[in-house]
C-alpha positions as CSV (number, residue, x, y, z in Angstrom):
1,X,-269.0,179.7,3.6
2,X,-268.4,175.9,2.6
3,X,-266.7,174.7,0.2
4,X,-268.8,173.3,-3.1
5,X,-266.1,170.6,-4.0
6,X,-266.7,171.6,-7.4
7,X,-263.4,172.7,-9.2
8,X,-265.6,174.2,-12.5
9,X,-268.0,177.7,-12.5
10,X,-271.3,177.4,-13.5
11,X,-270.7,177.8,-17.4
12,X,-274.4,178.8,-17.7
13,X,-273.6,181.9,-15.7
14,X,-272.5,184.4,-18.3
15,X,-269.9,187.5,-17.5
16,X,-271.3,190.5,-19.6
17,X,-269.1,193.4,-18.0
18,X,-267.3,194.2,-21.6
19,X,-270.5,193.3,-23.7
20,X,-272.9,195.4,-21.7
21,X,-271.1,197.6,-19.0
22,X,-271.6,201.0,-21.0
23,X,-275.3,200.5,-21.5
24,X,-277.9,201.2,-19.0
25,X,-279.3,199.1,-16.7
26,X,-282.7,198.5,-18.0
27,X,-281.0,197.5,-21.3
28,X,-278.8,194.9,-20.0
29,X,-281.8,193.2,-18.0
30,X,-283.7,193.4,-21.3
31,X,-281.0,191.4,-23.6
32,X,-281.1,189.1,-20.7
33,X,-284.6,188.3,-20.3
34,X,-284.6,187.8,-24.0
35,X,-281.4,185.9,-23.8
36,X,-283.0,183.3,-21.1
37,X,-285.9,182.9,-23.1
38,X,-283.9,181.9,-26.2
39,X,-282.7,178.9,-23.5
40,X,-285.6,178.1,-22.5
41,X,-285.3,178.9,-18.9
42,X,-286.6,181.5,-16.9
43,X,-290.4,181.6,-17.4
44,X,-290.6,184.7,-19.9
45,X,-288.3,186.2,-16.4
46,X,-291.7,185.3,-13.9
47,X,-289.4,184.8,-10.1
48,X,-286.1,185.0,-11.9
49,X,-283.7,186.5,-9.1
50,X,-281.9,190.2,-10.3
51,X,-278.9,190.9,-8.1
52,X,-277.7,194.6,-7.6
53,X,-274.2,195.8,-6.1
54,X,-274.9,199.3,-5.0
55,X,-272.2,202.1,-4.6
56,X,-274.4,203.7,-2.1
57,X,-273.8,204.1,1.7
58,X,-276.5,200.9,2.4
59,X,-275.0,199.3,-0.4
60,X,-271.5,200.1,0.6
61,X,-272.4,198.9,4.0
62,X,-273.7,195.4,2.9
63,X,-271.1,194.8,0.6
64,X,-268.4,195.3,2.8
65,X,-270.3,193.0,5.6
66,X,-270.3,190.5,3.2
67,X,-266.6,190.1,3.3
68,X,-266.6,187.5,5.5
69,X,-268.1,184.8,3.7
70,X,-266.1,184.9,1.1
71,X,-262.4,182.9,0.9
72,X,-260.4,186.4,-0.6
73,X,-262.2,188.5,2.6
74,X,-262.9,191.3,-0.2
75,X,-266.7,192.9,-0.6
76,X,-269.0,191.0,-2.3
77,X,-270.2,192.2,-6.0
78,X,-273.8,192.6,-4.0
79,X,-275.7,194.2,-1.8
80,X,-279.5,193.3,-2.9
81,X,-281.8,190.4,-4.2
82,X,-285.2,190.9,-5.9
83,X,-287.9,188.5,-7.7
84,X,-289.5,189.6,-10.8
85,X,-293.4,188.9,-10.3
86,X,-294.6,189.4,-13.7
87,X,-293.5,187.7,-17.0
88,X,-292.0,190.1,-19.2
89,X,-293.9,190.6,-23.3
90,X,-293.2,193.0,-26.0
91,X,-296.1,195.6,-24.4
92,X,-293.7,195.3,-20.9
93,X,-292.8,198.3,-19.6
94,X,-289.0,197.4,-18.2
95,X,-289.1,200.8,-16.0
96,X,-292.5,199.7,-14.5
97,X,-292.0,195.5,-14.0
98,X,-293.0,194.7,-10.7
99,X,-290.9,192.5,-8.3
100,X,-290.8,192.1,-4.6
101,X,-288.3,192.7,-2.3
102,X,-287.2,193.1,1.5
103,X,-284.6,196.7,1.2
104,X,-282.8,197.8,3.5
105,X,-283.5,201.1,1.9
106,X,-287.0,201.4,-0.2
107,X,-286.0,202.7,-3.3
108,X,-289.6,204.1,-3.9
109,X,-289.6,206.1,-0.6
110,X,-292.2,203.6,1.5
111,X,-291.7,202.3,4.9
112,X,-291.7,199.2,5.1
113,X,-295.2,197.9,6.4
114,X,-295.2,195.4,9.6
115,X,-297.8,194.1,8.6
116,X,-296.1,192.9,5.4
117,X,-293.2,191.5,7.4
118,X,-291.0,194.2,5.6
119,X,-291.6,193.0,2.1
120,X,-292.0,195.9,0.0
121,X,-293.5,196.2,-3.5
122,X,-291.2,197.6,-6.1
123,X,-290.4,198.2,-9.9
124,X,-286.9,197.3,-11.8
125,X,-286.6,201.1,-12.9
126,X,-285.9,202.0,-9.2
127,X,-282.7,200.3,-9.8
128,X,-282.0,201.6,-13.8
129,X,-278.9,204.2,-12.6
130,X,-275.9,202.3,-13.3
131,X,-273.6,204.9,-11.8
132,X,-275.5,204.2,-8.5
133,X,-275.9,200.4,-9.0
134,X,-272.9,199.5,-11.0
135,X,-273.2,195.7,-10.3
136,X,-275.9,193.8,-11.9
137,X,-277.3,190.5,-12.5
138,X,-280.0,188.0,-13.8
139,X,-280.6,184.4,-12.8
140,X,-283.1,182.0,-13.0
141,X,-283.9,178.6,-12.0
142,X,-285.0,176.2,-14.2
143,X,-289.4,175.2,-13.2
144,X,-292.7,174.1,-14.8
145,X,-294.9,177.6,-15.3
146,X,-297.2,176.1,-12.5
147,X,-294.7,176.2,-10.5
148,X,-293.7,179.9,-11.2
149,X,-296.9,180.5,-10.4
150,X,-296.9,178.7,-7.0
151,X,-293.5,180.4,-6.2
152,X,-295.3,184.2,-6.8
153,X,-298.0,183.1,-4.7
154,X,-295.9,181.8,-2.0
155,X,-294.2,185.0,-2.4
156,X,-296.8,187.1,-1.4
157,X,-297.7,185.3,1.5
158,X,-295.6,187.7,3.8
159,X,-296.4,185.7,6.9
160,X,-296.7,182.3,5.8
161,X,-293.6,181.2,8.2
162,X,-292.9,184.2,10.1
163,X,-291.4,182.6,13.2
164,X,-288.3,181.6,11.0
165,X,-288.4,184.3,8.6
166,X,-289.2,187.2,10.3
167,X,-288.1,189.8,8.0
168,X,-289.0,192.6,10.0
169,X,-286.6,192.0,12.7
170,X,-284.0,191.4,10.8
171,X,-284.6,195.0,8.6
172,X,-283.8,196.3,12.1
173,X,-280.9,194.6,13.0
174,X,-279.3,195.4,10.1
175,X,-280.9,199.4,10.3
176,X,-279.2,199.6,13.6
177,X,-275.8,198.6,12.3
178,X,-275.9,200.7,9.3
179,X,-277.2,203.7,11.3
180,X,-273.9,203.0,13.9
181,X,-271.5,203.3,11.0
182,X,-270.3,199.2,11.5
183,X,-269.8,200.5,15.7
184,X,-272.2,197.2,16.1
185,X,-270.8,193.7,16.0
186,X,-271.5,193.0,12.2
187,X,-275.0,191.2,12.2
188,X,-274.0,188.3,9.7
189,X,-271.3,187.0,12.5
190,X,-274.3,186.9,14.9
191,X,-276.5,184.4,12.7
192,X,-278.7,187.4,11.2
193,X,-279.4,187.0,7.8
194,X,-279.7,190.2,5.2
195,X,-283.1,190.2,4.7
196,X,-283.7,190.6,1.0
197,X,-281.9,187.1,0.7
198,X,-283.5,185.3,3.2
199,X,-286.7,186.6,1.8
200,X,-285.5,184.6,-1.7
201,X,-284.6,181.5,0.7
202,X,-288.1,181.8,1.7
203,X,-289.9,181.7,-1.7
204,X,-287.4,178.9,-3.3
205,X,-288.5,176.7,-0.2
206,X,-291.9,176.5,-2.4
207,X,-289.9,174.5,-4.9
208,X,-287.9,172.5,-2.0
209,X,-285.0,173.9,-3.1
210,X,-281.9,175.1,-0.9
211,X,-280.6,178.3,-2.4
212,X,-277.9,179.0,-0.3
213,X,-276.1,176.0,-0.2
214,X,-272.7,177.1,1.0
215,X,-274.1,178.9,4.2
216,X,-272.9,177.0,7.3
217,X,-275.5,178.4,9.5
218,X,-278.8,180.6,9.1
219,X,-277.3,183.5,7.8
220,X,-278.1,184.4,4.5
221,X,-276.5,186.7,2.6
222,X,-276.7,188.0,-1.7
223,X,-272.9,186.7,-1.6
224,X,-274.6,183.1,-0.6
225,X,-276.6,183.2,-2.9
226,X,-274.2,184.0,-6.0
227,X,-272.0,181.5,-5.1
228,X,-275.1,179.0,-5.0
229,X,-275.5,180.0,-8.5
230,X,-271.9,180.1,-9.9
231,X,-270.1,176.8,-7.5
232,X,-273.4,174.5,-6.5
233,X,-274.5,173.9,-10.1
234,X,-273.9,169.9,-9.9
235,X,-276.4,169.9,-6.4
236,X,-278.7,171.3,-8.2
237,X,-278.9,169.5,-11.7
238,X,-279.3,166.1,-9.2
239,X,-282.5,167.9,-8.1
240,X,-283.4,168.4,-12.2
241,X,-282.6,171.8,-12.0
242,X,-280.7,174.3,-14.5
243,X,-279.5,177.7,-13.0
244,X,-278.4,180.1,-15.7
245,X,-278.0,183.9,-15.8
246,X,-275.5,186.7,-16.4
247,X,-273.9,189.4,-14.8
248,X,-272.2,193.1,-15.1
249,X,-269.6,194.0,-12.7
250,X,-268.5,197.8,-13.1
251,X,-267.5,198.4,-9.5
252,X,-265.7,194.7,-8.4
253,X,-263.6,196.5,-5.8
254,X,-266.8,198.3,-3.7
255,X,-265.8,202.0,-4.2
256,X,-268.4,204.0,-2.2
257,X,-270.6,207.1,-4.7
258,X,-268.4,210.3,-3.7
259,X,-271.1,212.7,-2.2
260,X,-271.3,215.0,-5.0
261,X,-272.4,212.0,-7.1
């Protein structure tokens, strides 16, 4: 991970753990699309980025893998990155708003389609039990609503540049080290990104933006893509744009769901 040089957080990035930990899920993600609107950034939350830190053993898995990007060599808060491809009104359903997403573990019980390079279809309320997702978070870049729009187009376009973003493949590299319980050289040291936030390097490309600005080489990772958003504020206001959000962090330490949970 490289350094950002910059010795101040992103003060648009908002800790909510005390203000919102006890609630569910789907009610922090609703004060927070409300709250982004209020700041005129986010797009009514069309391609805002939510983050989820799972408890499970996938997310336990990637969270732990994750430990070597970052400077304290503890688990990142996540394991998964989504975008949210439909602006959010008073009629929304939060349980039923659509993003997309490459998992390394469908929520909604699909395999993950070749065809679609691995990108899967989902809905926010697949990730609405905090006990199971105790880590989550909301961000968004600041862009024109044309260029939302361009951004959930680009998004669907699984195989738009599938020679560097192969998706697929990587769902497999990282299937075959979860499946060998970490026996398997962890994939990040080998240059293989986690797919759900290479998928979001992908998209953001539409907008020529680097969103993982402290990766030293091609592997992208949630924790990259965090630290983008918290330390690599000033490289992106010279490219004109604001990153803002806020977070809940009810598992920082990475403390794996018990099986009778």
């Amino acid at each position: 991970m490289r350094h950002s040089h910059s010795t101040k957080r992103n003060p648009a990035i908002s800790d909510w753990t005390v203000k919102c930990g006890k609630r569910t899920n789907l009610q922090f993600f609703s004060e927070a699309f409300m709250r982004l609107d209020k700041q005129s950034i986010g797009n009514r939350g069309l391609m805002t980025v939510g983050f989820i830190g799972s408890r499970d053993l996938p997310g336990h898995t990637l969270r732990t893998a994750q430990a070597m990007l970052r400077w304290d060599l503890r688990p990142s808060y996540w394991s998964h990155v989504f975008v949210v491809t439909e602006p959010v009104t008073s009629r929304t359903s939060l349980s039923s708003l659509p993003i997309l997403e490459v998992p390394l573990h469908p929520r909604n019980g699909l395999f993950p389609k070749p065809e679609c390079n691995g990108i899967n279809q989902g809905t926010l309320g697949l990730y609405e039990n905090r006990d199971i997702d105790a880590n989550v978070g909301l961000v968004a870049v600041s862009m024109s609503d044309e260029e939302a729009q361009a951004l959930k187009r680009r998004a669907r376009n699984w195989n738009q540049d599938r020679v560097r973003y192969n998706f697929w493949d990587m769902l497999g590299a990282w299937q075959s080290f979860l499946w060998s319980q970490g026996a398997k050289r962890n994939p990040l040291r080998e240059g293989m990104p986690i797919p759900a936030s290479s998928y979001l390097e992908f998209i953001f490309e539409g907008l020529g933006l680097g969103v993982t600005p402290g990766a030293s080489e091609r592997n992208s990772a949630p924790e990259h893509l965090w630290n983008a958003a918290c330390w690599w504020h000033k490289a992106f206001k010279e490219q004109e744009r604001k990153v803002a959000g806020m977070f809940v962090a009810r598992d920082p330490g990475c403390a794996m769901l018990r099986c009778d949970e």
